[in-house]
Backbone as JSON, one array per atom type, in Angstrom:
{
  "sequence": "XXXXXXXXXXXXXXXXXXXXXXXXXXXXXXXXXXXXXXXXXXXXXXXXXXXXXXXXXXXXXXXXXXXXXXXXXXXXXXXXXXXXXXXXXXXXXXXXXXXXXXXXXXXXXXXXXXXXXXXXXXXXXXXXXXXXXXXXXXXXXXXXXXXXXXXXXXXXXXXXXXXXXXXXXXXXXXXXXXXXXXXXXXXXXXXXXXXXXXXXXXXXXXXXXXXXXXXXXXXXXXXXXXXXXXXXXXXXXXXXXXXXXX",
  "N": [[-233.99, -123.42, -82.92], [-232.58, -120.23, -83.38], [-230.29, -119.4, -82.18], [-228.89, -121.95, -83.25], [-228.37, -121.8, -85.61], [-226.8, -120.05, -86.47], [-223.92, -118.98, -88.32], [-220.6, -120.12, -87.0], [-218.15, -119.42, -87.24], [-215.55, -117.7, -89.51], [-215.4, -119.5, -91.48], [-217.63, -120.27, -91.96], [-219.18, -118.72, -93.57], [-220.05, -117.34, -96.64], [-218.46, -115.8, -99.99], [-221.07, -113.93, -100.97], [-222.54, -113.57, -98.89], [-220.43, -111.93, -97.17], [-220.18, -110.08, -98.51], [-222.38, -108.93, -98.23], [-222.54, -108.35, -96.0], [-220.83, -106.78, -94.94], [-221.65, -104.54, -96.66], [-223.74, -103.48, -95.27], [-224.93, -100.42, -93.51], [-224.58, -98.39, -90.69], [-226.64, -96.12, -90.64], [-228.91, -96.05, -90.04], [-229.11, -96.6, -87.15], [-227.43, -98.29, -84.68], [-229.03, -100.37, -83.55], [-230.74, -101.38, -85.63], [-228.52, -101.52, -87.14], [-227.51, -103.87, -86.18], [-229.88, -105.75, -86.38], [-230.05, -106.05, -89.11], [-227.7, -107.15, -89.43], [-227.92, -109.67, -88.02], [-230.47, -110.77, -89.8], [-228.85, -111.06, -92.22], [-227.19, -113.19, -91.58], [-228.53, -114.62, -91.09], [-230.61, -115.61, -92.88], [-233.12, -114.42, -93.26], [-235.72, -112.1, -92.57], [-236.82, -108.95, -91.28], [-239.04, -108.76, -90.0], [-238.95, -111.07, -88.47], [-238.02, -111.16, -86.25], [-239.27, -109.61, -85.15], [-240.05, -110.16, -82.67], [-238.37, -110.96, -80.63], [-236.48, -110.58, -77.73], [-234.88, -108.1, -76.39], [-232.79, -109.51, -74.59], [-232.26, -112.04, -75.69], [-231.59, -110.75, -78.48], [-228.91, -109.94, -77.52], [-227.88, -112.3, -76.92], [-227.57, -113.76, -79.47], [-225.98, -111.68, -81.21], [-223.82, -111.86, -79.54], [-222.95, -114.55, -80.04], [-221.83, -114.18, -83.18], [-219.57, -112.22, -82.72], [-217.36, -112.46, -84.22], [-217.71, -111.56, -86.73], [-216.61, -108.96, -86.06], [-214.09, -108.77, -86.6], [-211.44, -108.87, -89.17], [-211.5, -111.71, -91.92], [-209.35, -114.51, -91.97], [-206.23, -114.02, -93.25], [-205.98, -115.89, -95.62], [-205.74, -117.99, -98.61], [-206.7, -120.14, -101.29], [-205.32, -121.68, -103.96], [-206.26, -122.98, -105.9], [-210.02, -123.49, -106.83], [-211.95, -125.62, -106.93], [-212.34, -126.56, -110.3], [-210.7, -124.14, -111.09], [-208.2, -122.3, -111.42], [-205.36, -119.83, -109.44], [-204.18, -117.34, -111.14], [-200.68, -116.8, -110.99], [-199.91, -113.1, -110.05], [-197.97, -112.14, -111.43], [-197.93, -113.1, -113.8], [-199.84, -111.57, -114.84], [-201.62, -110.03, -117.7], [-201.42, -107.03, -119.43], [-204.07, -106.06, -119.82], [-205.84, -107.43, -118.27], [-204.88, -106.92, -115.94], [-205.51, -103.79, -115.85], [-208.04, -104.15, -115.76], [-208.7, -105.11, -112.96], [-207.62, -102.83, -111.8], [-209.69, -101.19, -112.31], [-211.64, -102.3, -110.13], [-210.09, -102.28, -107.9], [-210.01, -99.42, -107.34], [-212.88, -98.71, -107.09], [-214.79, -100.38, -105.16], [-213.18, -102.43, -103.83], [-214.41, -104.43, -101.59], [-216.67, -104.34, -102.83], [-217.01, -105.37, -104.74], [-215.56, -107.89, -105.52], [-216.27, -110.55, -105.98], [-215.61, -110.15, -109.09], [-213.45, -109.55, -108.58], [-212.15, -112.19, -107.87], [-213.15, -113.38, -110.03], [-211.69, -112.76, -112.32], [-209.29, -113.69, -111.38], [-208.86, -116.39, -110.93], [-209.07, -118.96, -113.2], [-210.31, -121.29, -115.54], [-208.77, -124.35, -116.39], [-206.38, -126.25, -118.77], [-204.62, -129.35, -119.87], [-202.41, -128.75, -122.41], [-201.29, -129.58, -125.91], [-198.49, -130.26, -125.57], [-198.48, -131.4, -123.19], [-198.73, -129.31, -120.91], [-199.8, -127.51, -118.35], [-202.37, -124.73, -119.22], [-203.54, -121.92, -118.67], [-207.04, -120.73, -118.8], [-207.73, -118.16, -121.78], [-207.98, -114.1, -120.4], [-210.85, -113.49, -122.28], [-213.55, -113.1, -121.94], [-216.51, -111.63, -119.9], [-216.27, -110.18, -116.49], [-218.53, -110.17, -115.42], [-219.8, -111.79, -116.19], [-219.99, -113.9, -114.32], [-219.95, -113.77, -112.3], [-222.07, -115.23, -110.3], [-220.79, -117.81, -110.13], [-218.75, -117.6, -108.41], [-219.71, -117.01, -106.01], [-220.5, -118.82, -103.89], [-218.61, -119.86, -102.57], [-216.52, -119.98, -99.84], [-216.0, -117.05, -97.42], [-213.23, -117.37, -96.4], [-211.46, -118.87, -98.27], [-210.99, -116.88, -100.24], [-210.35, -114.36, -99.27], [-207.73, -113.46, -98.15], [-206.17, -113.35, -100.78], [-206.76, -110.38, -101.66], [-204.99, -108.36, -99.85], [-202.79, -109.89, -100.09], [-202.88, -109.25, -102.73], [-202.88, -106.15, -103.32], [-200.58, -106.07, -102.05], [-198.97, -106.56, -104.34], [-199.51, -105.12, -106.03], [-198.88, -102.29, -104.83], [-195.81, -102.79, -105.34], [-195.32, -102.81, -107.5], [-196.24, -100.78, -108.98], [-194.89, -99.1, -107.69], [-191.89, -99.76, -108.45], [-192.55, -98.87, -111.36], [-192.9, -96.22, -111.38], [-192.06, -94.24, -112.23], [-192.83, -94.52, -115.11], [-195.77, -94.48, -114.73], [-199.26, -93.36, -114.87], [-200.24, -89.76, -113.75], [-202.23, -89.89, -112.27], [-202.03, -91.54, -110.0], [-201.05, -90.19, -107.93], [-202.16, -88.07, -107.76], [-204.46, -85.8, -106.42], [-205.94, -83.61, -107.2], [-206.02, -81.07, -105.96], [-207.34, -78.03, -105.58], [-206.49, -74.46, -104.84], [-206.43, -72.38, -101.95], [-208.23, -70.3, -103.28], [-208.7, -70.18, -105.91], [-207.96, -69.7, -109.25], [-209.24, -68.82, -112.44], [-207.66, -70.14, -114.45], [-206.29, -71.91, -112.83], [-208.01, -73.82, -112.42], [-209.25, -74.49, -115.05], [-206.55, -75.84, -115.25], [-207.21, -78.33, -113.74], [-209.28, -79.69, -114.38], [-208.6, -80.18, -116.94], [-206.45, -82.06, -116.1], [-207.58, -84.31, -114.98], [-209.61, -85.04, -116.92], [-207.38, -85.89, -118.78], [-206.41, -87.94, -116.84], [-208.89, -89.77, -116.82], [-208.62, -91.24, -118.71], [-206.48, -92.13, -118.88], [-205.17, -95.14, -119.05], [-207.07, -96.01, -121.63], [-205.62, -94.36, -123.6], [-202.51, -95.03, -123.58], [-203.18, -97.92, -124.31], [-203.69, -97.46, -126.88], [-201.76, -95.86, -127.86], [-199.47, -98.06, -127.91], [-200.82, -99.8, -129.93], [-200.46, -98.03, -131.59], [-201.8, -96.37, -133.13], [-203.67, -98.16, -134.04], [-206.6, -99.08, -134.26], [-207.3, -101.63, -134.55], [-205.88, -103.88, -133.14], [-205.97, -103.6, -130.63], [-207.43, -105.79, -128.77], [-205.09, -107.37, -128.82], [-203.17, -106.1, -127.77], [-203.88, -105.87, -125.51], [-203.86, -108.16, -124.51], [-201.11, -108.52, -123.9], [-197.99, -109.34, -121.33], [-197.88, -108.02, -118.6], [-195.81, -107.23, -117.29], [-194.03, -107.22, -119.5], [-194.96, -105.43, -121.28], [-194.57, -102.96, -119.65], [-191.48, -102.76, -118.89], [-190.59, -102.28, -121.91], [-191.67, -99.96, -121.87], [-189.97, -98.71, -120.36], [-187.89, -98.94, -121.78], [-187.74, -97.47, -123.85], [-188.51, -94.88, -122.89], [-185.8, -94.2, -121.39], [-184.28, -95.0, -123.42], [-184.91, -92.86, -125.18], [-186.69, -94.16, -127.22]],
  "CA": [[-233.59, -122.14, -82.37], [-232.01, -119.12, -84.4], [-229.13, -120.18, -82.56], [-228.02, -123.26, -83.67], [-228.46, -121.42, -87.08], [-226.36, -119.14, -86.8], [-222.31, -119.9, -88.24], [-219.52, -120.07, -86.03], [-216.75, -118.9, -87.65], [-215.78, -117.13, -90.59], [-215.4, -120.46, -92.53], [-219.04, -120.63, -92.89], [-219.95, -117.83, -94.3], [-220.12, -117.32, -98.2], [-218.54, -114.53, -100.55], [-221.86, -113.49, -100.82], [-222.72, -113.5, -97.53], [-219.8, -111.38, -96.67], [-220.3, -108.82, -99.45], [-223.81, -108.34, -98.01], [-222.62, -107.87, -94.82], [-219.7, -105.11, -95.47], [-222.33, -103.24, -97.51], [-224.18, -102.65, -94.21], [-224.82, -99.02, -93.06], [-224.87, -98.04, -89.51], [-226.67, -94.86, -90.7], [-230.8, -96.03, -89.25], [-228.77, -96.55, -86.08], [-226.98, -99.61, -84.33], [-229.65, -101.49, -83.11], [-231.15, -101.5, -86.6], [-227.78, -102.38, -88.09], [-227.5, -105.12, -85.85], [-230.91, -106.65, -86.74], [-229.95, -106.27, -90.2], [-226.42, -108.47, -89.7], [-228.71, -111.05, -88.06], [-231.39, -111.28, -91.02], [-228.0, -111.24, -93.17], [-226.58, -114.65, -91.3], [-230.01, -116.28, -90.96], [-231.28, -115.24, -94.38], [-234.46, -113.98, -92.67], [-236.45, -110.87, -92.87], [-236.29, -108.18, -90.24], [-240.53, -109.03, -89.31], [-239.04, -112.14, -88.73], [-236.95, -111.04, -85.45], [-239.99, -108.59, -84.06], [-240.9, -110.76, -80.93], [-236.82, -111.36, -80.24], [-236.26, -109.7, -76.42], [-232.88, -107.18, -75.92], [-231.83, -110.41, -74.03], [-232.01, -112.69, -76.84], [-230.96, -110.39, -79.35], [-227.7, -109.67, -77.22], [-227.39, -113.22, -76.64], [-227.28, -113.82, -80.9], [-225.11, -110.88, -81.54], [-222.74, -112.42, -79.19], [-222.87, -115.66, -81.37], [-221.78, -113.77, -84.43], [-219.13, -111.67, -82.48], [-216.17, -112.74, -85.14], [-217.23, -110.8, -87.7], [-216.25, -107.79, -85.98], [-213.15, -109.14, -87.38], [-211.63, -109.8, -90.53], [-211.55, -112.77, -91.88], [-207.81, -114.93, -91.67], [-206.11, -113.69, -95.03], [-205.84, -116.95, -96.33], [-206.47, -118.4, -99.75], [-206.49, -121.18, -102.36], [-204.92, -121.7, -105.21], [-207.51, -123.53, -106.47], [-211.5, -123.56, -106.63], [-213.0, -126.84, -108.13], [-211.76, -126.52, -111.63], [-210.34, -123.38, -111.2], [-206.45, -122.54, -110.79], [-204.77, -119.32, -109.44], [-203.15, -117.04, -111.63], [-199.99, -115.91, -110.55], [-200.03, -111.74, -110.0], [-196.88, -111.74, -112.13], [-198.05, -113.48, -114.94], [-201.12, -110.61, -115.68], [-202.16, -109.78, -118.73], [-202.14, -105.5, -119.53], [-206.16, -105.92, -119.85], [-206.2, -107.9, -116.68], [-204.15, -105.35, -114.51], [-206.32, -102.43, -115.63], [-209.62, -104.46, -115.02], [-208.24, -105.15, -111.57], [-207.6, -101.14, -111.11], [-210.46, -100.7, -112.15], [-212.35, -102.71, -108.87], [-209.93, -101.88, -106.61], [-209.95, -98.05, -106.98], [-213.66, -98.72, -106.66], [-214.88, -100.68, -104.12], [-213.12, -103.9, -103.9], [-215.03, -105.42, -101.32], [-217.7, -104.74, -103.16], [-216.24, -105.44, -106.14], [-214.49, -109.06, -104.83], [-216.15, -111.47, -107.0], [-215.3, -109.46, -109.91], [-212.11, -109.39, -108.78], [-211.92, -113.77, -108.18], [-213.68, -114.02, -111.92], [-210.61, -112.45, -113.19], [-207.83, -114.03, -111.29], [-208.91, -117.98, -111.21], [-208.96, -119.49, -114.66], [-210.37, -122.79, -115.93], [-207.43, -125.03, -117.22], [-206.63, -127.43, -119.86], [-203.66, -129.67, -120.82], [-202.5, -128.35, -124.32], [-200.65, -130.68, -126.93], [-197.53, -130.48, -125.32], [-198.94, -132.05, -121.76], [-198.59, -128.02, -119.76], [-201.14, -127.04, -118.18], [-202.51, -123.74, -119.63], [-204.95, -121.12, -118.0], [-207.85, -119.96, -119.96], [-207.48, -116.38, -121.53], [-209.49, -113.64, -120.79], [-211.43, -113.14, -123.21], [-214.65, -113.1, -121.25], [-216.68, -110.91, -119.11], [-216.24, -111.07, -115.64], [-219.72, -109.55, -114.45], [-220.81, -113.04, -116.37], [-219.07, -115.04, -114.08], [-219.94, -113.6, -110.74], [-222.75, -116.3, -109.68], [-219.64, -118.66, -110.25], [-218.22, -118.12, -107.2], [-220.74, -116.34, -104.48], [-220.72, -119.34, -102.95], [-217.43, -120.24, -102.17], [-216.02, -119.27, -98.4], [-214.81, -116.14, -97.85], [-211.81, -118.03, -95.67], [-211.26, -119.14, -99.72], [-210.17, -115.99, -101.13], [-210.31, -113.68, -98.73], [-206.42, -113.49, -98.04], [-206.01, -112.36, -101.94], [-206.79, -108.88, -101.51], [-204.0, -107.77, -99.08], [-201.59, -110.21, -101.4], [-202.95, -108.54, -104.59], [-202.6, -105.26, -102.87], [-199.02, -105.77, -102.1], [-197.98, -106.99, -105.43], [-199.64, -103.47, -106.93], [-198.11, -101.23, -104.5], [-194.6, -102.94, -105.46], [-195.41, -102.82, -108.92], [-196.76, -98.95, -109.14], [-193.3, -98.33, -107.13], [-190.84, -100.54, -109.59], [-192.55, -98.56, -112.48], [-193.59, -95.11, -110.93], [-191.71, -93.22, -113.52], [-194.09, -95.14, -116.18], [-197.55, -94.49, -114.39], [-199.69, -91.67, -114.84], [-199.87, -89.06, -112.86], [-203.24, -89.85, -111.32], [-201.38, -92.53, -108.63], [-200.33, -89.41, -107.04], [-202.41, -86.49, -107.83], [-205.39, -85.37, -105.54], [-206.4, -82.49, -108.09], [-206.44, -80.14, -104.83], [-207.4, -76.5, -105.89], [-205.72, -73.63, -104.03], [-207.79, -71.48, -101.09], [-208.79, -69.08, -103.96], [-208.43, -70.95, -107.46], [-208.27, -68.9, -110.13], [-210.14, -69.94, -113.64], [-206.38, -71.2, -115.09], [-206.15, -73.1, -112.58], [-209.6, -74.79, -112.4], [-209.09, -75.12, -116.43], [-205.41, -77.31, -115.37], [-207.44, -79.56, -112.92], [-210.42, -80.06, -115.09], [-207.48, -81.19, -117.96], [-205.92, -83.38, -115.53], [-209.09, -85.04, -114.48], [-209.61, -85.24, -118.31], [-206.53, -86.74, -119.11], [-206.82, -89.37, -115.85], [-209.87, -90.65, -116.66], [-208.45, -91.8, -120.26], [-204.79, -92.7, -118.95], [-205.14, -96.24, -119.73], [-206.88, -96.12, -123.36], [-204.04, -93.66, -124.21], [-201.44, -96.04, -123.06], [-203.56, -98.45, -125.03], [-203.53, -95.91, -127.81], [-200.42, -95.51, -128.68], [-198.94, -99.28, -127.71], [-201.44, -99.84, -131.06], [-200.09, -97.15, -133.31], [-203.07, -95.66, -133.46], [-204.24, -98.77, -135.04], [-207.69, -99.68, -133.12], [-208.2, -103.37, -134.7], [-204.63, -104.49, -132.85], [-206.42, -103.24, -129.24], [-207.19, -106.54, -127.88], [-203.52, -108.13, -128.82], [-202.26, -105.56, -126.44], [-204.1, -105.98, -123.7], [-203.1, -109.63, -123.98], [-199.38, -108.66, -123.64], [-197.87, -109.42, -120.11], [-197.91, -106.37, -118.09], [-194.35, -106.98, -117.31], [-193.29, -107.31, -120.59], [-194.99, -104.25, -121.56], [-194.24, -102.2, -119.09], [-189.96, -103.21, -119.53], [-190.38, -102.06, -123.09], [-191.88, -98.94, -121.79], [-189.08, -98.24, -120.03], [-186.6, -99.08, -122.46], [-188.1, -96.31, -124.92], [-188.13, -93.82, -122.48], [-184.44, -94.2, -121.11], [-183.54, -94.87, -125.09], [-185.82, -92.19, -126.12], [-186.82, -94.11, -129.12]],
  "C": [[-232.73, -121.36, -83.35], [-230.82, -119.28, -84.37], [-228.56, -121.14, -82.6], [-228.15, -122.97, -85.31], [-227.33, -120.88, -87.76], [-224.79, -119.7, -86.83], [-221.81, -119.36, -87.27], [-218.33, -119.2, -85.99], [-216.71, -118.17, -89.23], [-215.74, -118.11, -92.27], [-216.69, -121.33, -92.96], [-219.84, -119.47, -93.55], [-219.2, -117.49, -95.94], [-219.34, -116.33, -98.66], [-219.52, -114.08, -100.27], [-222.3, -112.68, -99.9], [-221.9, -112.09, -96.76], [-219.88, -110.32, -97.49], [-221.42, -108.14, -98.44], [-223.46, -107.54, -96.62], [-221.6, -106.65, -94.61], [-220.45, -104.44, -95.73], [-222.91, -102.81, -96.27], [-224.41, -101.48, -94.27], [-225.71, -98.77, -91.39], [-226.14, -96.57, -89.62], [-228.02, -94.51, -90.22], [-230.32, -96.01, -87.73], [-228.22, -97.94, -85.74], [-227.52, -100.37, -83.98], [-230.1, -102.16, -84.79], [-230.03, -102.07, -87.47], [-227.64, -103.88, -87.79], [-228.77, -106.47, -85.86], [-230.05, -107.2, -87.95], [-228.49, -107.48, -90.51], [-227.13, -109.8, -89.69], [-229.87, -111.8, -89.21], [-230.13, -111.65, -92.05], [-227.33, -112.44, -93.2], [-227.22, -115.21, -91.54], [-230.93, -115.72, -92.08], [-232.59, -115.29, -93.73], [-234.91, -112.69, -93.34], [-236.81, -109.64, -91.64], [-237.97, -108.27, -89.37], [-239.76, -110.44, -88.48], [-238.64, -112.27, -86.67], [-238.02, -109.82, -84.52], [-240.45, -108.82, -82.84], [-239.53, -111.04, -80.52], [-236.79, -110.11, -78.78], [-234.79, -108.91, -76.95], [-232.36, -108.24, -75.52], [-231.21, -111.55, -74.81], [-230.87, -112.25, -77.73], [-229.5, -110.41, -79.16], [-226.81, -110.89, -77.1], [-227.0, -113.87, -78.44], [-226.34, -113.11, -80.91], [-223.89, -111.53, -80.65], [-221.89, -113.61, -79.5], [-221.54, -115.58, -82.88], [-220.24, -112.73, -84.06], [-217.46, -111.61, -83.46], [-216.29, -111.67, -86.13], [-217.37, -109.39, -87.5], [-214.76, -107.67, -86.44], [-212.69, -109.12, -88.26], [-211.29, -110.94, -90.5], [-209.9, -113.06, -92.21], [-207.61, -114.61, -93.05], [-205.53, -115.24, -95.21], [-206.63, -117.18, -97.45], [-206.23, -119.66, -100.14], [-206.19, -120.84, -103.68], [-205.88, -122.02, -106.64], [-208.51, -123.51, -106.17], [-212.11, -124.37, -107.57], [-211.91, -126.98, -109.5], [-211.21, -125.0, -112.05], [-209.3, -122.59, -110.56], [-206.45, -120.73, -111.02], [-204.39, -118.77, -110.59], [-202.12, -116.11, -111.31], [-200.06, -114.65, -111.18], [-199.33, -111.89, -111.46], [-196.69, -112.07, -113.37], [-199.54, -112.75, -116.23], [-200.82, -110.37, -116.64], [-201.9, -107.71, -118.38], [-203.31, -105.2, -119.25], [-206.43, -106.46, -118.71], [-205.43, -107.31, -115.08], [-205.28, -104.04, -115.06], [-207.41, -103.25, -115.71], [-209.6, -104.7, -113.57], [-208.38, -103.74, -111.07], [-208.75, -100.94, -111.1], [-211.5, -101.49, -110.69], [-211.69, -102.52, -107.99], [-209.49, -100.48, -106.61], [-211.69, -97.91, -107.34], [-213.87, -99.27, -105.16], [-214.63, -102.14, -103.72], [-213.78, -104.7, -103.04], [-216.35, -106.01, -102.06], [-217.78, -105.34, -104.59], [-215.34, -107.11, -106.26], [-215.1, -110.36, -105.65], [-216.17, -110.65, -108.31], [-213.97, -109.79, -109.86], [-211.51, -111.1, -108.41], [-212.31, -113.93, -109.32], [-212.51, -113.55, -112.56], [-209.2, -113.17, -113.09], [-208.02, -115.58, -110.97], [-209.49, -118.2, -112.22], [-209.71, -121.09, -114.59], [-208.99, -122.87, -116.6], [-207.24, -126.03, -118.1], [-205.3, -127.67, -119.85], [-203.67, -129.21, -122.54], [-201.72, -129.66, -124.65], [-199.22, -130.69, -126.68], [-197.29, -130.97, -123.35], [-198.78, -130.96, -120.2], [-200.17, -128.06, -119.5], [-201.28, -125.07, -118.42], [-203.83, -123.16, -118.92], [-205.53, -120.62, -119.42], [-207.75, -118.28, -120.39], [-207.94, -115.73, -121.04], [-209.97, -112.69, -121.65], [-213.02, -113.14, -122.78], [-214.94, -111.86, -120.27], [-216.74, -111.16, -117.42], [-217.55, -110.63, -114.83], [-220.51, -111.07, -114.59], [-220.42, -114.48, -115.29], [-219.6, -115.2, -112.46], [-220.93, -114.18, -110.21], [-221.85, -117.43, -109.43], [-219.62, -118.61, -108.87], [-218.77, -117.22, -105.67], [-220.83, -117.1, -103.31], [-219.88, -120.63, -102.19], [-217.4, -119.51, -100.87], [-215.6, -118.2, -98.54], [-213.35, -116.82, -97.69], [-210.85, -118.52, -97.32], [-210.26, -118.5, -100.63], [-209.89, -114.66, -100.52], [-208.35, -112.73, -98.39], [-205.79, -113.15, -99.86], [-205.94, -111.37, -102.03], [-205.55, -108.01, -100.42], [-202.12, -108.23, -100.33], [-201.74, -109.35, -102.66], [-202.34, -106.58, -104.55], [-201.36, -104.8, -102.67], [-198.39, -105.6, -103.26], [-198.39, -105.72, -106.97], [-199.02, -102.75, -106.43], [-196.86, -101.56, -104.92], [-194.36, -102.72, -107.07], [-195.19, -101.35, -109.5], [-195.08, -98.39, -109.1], [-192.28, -98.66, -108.31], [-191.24, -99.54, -110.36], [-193.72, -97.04, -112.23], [-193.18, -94.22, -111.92], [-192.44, -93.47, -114.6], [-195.37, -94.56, -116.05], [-197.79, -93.09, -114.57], [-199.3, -90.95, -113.76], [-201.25, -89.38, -111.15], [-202.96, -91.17, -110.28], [-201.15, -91.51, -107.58], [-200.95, -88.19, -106.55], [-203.9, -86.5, -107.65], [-206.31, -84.65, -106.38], [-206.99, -81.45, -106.68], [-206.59, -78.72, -105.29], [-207.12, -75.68, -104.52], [-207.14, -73.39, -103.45], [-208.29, -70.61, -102.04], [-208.8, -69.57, -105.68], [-208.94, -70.17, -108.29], [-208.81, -69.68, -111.4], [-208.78, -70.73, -114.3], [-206.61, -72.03, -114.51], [-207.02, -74.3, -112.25], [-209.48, -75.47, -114.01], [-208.03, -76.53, -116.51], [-206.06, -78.14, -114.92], [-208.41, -80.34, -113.67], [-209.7, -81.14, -116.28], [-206.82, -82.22, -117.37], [-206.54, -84.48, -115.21], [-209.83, -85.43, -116.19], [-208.61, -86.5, -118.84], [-206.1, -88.25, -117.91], [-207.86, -90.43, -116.08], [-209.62, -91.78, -118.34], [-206.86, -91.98, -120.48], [-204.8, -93.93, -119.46], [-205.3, -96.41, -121.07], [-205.88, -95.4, -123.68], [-203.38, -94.19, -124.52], [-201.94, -97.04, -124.44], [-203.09, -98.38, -126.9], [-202.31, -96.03, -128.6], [-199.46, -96.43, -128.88], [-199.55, -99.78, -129.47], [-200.75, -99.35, -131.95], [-201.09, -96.72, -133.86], [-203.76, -96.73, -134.6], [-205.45, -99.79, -134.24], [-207.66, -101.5, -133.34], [-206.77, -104.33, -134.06], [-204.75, -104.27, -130.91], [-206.53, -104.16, -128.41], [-205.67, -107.69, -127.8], [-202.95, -107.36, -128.57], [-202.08, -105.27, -125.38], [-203.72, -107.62, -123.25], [-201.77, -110.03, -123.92], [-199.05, -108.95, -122.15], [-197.36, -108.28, -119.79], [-196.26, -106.26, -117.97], [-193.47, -106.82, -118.29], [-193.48, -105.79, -121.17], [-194.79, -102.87, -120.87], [-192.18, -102.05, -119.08], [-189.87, -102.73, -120.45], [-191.06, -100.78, -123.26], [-190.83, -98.15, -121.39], [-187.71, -98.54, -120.89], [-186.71, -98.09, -123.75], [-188.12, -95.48, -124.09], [-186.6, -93.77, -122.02], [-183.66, -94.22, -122.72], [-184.17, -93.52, -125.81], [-186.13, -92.49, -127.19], [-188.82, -94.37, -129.04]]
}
């Protein structure tokens, strides 16, 4: 029967699984979305479900009724051979690859955003344990962990979330401007001021390399030994040149 197929809870369903099912769109109509959840639990095909009664169907959908939910924010530290890295110990290059998926679409974006923040590990020659750099891509990574729980890592994203908004705040005088700025044009926008928004929207989309940019010395071949500085460190020594003005 379909249901004894179908999981229970949210600790059987996959990343994957749960990506697929966020992406949804109510937009053919609700009966149609709600096929489409059920082909999405029971990896079916929507022919598959064409002899299923209203009484059935309602009796499945009631099965599945959790993930009108989210799932418990809980995580792990670990996954197999692969350890946590504390927020606070990011990398420059690994805080702006982070921005960049979650001022997209982090759910959709969520193993992207576990390939970046659990590491393989190694004892080094002084018996620590050391996370791997990154020096890797993380689009290559994302079969890695599709098929881990959400219940897994799910509870990351609200933590990771906090520990940016506290961050942004600590070092709001640092950040661009585009944390803040809408680029709203007046009821009547004259061409100046279409020219400022167009420049701001210019200079937003190339806040980071800038930053990059000039941390260098305008010296490109020194680019990835400054994204492997710790954000905290470099951000501290941002603020100690602007308050020193040096």
């Amino acid at each position: 029967m379909l249901k004894n197929k179908l999981p229970k809870a949210w600790n059987q369903i996959t990343i994957e699984t749960f990506i697929e099912l966020r992406g949804l769109s109510q937009e053919d109509g609700v009966f149609n979305y709600q096929i489409d959840v059920l082909c999405t639990l029971l990896d079916i095909y929507p022919e598959d479900l064409d002899d299923i009664s209203l009484e059935e169907l309602e009796e499945l959908l009631l099965e599945v009724k959790f993930i009108r939910d989210e799932p418990p924010k809980f995580y792990k530290t670990e996954l197999d051979n692969y350890k946590l890295k504390p927020f606070n110990k990011l990398t420059l290059g690994e805080f702006i690859s982070l921005e960049k998926y979650f001022s997209e679409n982090y759910i959709e974006r969520l193993s992207n955003i576990v390939a970046i923040l659990y590491r393989r590990v190694r004892i080094n020659e002084w018996g620590d344990v050391e996370l791997e750099p990154y020096n890797y891509n993380s689009n290559d990574r994302l079969e890695w962990f599709l098929d881990f729980k959400i219940t897994d890592v799910f509870g990351l994203l609200p933590e990771y979330i906090k520990f940016r908004e506290g961050f942004i705040e600590q070092y709001k005088n640092l950040m661009t401007e585009s944390y803040e700025n809408d680029f709203e044009l007046s009821e009547n926008p004259d061409a100046e001021e279409i020219k400022e928004i167009e420049e701001e929207k210019r200079q937003q989309k190339w806040a980071w390399e800038q930053l990059i940019w000039s941390l260098c010395n305008e010296d490109l071949t020194k680019f990835n030994a400054v994204c492997d500085l710790p954000l905290i460190l470099v951000f501290n020594f941002l603020g100690m040149k602007k308050e020193l003005n040096v």
